[in-house]
MARPA-470406 format. One record per residue: x, y, z of N, C-alpha, C, O in turn. Coordinates in steps of 0.2 Angstrom, whole numbers. Layout:
! residues N
ATOM     nX     nY     nZ    caX    caY    caZ     cX     cY     cZ     oX     oY     oZ
ATOM      X      Y      Z      X      Y      Z      X      Y      Z      X      Y      Z
...
END
This chain:
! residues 216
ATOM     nX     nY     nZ    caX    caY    caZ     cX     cY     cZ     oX     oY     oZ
ATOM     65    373   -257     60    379   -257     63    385   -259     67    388   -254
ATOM     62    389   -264     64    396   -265     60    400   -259     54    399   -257
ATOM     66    405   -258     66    410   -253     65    419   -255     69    422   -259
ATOM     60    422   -251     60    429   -256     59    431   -248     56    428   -244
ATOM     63    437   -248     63    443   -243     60    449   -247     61    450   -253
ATOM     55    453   -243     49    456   -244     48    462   -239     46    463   -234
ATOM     50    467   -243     51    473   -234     43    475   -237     40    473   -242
ATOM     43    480   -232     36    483   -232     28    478   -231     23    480   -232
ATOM     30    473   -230     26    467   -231     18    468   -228     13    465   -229
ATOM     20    474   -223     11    474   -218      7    478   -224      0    478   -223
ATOM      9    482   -228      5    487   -233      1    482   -240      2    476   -241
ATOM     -3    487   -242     -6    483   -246     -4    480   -254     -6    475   -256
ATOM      1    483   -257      6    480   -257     10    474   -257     11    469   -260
ATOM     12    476   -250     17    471   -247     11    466   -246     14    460   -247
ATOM      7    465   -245      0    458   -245      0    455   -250      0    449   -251
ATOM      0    460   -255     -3    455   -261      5    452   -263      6    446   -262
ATOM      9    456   -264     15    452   -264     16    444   -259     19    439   -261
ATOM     16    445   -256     17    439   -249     12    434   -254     13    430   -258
ATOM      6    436   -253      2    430   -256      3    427   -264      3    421   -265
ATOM      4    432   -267      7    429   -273     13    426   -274     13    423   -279
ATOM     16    426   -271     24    422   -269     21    415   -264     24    410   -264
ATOM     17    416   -261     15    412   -257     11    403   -261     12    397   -259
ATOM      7    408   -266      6    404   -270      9    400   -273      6    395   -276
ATOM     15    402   -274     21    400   -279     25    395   -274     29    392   -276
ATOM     23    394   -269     27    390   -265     34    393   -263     39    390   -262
ATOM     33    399   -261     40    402   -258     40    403   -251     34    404   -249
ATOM     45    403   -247     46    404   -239     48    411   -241     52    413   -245
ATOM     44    413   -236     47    421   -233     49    426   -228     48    426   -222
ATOM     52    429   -231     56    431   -225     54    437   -224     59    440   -227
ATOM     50    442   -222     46    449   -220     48    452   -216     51    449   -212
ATOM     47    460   -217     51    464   -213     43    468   -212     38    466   -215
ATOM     44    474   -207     39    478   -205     43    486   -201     47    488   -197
ATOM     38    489   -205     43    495   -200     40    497   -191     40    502   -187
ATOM     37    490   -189     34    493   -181     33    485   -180     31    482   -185
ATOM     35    482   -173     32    479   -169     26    475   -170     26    469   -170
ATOM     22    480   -170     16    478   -170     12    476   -178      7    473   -179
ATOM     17    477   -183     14    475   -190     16    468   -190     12    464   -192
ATOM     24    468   -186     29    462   -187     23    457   -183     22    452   -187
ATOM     20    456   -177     18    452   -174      9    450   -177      6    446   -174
ATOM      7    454   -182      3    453   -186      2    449   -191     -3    447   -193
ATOM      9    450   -194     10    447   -198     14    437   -197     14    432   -200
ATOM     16    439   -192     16    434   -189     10    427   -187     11    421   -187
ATOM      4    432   -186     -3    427   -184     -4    425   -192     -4    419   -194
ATOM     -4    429   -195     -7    429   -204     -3    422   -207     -6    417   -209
ATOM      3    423   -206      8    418   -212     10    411   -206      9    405   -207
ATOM     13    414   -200     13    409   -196     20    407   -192     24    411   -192
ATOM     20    402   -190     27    401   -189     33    398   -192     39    397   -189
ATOM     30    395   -198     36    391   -205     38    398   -209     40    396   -215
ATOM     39    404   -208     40    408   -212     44    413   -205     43    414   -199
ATOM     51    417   -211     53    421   -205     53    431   -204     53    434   -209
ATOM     52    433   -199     50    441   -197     57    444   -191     60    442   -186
ATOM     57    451   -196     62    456   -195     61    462   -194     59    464   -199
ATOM     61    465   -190     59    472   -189     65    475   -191     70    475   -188
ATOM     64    479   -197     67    485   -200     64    494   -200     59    496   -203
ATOM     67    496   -196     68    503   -197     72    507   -202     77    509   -201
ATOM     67    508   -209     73    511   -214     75    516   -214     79    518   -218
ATOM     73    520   -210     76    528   -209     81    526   -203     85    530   -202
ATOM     82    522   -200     88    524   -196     91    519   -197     89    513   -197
ATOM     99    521   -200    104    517   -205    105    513   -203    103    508   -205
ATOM    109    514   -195    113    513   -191    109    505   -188    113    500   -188
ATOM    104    505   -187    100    501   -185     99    497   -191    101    491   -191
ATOM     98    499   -196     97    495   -203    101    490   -203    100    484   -203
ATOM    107    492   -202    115    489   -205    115    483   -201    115    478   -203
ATOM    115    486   -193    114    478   -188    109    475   -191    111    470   -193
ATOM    103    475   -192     99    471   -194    100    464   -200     99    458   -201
ATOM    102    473   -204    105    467   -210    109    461   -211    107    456   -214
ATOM    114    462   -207    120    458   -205    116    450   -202    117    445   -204
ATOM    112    450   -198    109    446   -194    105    441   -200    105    435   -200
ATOM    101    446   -206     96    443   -210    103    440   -215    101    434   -217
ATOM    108    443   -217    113    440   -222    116    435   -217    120    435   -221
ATOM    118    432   -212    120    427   -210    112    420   -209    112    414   -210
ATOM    110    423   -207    102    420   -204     98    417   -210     93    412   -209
ATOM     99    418   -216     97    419   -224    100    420   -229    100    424   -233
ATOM    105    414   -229    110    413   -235    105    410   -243    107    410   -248
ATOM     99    408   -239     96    405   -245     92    408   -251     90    406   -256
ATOM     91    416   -248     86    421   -249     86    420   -259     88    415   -259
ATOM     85    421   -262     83    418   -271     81    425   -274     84    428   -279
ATOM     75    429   -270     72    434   -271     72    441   -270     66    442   -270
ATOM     74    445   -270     72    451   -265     68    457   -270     69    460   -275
ATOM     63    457   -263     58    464   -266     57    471   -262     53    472   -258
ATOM     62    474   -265     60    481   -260     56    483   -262     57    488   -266
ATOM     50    481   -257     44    487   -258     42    492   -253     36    495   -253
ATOM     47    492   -248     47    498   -242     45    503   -243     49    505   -246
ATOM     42    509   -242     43    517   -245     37    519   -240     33    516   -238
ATOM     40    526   -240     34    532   -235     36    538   -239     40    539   -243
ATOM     30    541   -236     29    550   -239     29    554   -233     26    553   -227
ATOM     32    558   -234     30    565   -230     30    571   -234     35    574   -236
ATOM     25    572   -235     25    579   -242     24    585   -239     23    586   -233
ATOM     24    589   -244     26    597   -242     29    602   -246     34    600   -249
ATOM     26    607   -247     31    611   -253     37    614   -251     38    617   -246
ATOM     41    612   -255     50    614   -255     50    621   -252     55    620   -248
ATOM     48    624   -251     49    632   -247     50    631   -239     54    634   -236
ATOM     43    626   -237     43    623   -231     43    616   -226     40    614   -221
ATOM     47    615   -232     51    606   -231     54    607   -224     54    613   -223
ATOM     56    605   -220     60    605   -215     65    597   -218     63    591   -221
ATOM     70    600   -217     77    595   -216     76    587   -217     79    584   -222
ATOM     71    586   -210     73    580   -207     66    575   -212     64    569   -212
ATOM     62    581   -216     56    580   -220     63    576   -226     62    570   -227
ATOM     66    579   -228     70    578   -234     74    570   -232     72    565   -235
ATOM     77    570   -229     83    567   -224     79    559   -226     82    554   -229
ATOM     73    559   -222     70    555   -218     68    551   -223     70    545   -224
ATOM     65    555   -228     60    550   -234     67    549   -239     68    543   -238
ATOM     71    551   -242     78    549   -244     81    543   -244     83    540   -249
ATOM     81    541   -235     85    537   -232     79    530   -233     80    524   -235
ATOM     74    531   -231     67    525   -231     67    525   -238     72    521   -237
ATOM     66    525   -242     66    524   -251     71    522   -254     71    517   -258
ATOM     76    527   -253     82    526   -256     88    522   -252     90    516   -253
ATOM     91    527   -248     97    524   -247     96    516   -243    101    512   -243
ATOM     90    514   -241     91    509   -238     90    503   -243     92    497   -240
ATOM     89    503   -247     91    499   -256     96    499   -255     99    493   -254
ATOM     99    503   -254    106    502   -257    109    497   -251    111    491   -253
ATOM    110    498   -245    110    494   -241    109    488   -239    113    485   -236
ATOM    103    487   -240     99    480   -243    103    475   -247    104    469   -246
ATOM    104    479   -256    105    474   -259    114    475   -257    118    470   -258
ATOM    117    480   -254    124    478   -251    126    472   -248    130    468   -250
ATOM    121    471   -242    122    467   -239    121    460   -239    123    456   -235
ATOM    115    459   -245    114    451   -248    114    449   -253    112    444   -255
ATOM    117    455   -259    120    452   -264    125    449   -263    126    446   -268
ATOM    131    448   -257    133    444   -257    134    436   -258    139    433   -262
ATOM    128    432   -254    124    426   -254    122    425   -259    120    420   -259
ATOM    120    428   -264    117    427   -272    121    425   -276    122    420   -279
ATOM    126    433   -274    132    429   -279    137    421   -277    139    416   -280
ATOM    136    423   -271    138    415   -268    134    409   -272    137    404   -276
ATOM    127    410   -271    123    404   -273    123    406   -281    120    401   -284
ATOM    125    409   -286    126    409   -292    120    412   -297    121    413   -303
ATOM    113    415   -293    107    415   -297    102    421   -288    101    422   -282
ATOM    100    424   -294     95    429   -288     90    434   -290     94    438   -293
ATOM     86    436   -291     82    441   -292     82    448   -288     82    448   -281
ATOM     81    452   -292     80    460   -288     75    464   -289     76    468   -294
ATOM     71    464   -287     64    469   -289     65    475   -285     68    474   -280
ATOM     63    482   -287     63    487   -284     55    492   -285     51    491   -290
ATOM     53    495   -281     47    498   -282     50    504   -283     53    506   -278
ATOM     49    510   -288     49    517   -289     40    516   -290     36    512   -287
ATOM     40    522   -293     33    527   -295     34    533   -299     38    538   -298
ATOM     29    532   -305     28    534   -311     28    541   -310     27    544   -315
ATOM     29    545   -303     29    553   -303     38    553   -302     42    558   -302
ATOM     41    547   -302     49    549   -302     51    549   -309     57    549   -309
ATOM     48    549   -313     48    555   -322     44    560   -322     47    565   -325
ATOM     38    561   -321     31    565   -319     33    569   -316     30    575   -317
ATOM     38    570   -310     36    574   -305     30    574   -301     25    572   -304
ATOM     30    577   -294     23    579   -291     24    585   -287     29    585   -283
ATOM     21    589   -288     20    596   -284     21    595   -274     18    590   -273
ATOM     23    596   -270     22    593   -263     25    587   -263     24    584   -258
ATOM     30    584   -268     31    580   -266     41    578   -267     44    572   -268
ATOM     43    583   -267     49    582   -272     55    580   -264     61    581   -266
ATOM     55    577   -260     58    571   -256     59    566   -261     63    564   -264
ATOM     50    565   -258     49    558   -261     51    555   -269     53    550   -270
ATOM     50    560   -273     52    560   -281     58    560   -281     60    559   -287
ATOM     62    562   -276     68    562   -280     72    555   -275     78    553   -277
ATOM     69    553   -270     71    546   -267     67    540   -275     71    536   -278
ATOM     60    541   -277     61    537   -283     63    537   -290     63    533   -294
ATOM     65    542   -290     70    543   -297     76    541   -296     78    537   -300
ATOM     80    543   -291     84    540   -288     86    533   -288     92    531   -290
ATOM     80    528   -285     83    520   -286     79    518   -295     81    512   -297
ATOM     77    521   -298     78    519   -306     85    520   -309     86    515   -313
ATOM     91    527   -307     96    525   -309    101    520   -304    107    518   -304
ATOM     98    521   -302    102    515   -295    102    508   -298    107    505   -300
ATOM     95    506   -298     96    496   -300    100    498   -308    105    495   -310
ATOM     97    500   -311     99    502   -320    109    499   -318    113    496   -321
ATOM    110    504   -310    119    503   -312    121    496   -309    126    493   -310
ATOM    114    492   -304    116    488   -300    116    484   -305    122    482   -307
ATOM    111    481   -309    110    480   -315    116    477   -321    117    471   -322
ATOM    119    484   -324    126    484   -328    131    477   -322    135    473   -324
ATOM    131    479   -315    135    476   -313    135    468   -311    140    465   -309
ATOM    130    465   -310    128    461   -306    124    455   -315    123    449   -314
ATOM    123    457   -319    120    453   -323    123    449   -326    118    445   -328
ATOM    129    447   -327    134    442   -330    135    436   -323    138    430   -323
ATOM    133    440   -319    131    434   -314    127    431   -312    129    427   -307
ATOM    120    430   -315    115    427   -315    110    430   -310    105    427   -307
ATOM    114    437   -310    108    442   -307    104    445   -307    105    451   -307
ATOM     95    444   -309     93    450   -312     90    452   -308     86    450   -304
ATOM     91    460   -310     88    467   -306     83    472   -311     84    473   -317
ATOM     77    473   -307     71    475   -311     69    479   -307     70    479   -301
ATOM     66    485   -310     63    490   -304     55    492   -308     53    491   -314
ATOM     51    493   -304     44    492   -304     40    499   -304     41    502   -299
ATOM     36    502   -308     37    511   -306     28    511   -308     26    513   -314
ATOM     26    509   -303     18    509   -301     15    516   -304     19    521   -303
ATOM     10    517   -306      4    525   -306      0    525   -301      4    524   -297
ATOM     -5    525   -300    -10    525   -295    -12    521   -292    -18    520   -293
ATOM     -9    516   -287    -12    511   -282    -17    512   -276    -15    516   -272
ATOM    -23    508   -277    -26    508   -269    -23    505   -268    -21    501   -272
ATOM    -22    509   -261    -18    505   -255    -18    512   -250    -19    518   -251
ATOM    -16    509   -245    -16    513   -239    -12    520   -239    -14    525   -235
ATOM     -8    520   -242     -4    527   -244     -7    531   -248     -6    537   -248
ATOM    -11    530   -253    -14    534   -260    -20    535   -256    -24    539   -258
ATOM    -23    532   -250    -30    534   -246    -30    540   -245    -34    544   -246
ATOM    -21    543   -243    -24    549   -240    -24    557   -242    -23    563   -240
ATOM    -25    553   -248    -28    559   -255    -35    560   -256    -39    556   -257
ATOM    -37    570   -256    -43    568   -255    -48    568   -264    -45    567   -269
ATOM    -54    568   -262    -59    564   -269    -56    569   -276    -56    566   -282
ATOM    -55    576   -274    -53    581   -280    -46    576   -283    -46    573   -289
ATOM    -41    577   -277    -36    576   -281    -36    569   -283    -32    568   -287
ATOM    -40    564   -281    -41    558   -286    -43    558   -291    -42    553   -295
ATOM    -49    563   -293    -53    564   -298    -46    567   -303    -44    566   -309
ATOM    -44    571   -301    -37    574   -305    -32    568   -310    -32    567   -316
ATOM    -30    565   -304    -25    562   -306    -30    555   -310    -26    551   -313
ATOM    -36    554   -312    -41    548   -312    -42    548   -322    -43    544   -326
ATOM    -41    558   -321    -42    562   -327    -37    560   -334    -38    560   -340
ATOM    -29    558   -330    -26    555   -335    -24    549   -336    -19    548   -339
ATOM    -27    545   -334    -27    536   -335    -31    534   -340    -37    536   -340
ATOM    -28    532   -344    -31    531   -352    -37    524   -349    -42    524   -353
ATOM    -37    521   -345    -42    517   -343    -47    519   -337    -50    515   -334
ATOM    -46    526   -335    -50    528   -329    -52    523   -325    -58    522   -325
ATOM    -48    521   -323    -47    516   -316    -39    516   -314    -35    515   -318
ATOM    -38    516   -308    -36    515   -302    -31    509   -304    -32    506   -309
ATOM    -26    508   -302    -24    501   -303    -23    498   -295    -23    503   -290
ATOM    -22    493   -293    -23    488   -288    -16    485   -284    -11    487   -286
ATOM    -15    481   -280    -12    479   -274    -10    475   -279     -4    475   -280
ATOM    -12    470   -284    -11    461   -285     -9    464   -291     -5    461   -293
ATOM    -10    470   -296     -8    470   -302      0    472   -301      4    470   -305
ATOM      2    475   -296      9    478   -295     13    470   -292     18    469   -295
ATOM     10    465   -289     11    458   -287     12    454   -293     17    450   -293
ATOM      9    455   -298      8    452   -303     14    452   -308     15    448   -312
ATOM     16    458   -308     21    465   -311     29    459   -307     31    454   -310
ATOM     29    462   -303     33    459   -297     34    451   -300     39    450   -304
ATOM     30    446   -298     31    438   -300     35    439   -307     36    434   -311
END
């Protein structure tokens, strides 16, 4: 049975992703950034599939985790980082740890990730890499220039993981969504949706299962 590791797995996203891998007959292996996501996810999928509590902002803690998942899961086939958070705010009154935080949860922890289990792919000879960017990491967004420059960031990141890893039977894709419901895009209010709604050549929204779909 093919194996797919799936971070961010509790968001709506990370749902439809699980379910459509699920459908495909894949075991998975899920992460969550709290406790309480992980043992929810838990009731949902059950106990033939495996769960990992990942904090991508704190490296330090990443790195043991990882270790554990790249021993524990030599067989992984898959991997989809669909992890990411926001904390927005205009560049004038960013505070630091505003910049730091969302960086290291988007960005650097990809790098980390595919560090640490690119190894067992290239062992097992064959592996897929999907990454999730957003379509504001060419666009720009006002208030949001952390976040945008953590996903512009991993487009030239896989592009180099990519040149490196492909003659191995490795392929790396990255994924760069426009406007998804989902729980992150809720907490925009009705203006700025109508704004952003203004330039979709199909004035609709796009969904959790089209970016899954993307993804398979």
């Amino acid at each position: 049975m093919n194996k797919v590791l799936i971070t961010g797995a509790y968001g709506g996203i990370g749902s439809s992703l699980c379910e459509k891998f699920l459908d495909n007959d894949f075991k998975l292996v899920l992460t969550a950034s709290s406790l309480e996501k992980l043992n929810k996810l838990k009731s949902k999928y059950g106990e033939g599939h495996n769960y990992y509590h990942l904090d991508l902002s704190n490296l330090n803690l990443l790195e043991e985790n990882l270790k554990k998942i790249q021993n524990d899961q030599k067989d992984i086939s898959v991997i989809v980082n669909n992890a990411g958070s926001t904390d927005d705010g205009l560049l004038l009154r960013m505070k630091n740890i505003q910049w730091s935080k969302i960086i290291d949860t988007n960005l650097n922890s990809n790098f980390l990730i595919i560090k640490y289990l690119l190894p067992n792919m290239l062992s097992n000879k064959e592996g897929k890499i999907i990454g999730i960017s957003s379509v504001v990491a060419s666009s720009g967004n006002p208030g949001q220039s952390n976040y945008v420059a953590s996903k512009s960031g991993l487009i030239g990141f896989y592009k180099s993981v990519a040149h490196e890893v492909a003659t191995r039977n490795i392929n790396v894709n990255i994924v760069s969504p426009g406007f998804i419901i989902s729980p992150m895009t809720d907490q925009l209010n009705e203006n700025q949706k109508d704004k952003i709604l203004q330039n979709i050549p199909m004035k609709r929204f796009g969904e959790c299962i089209d970016i899954a779909n993307l993804v398979f």
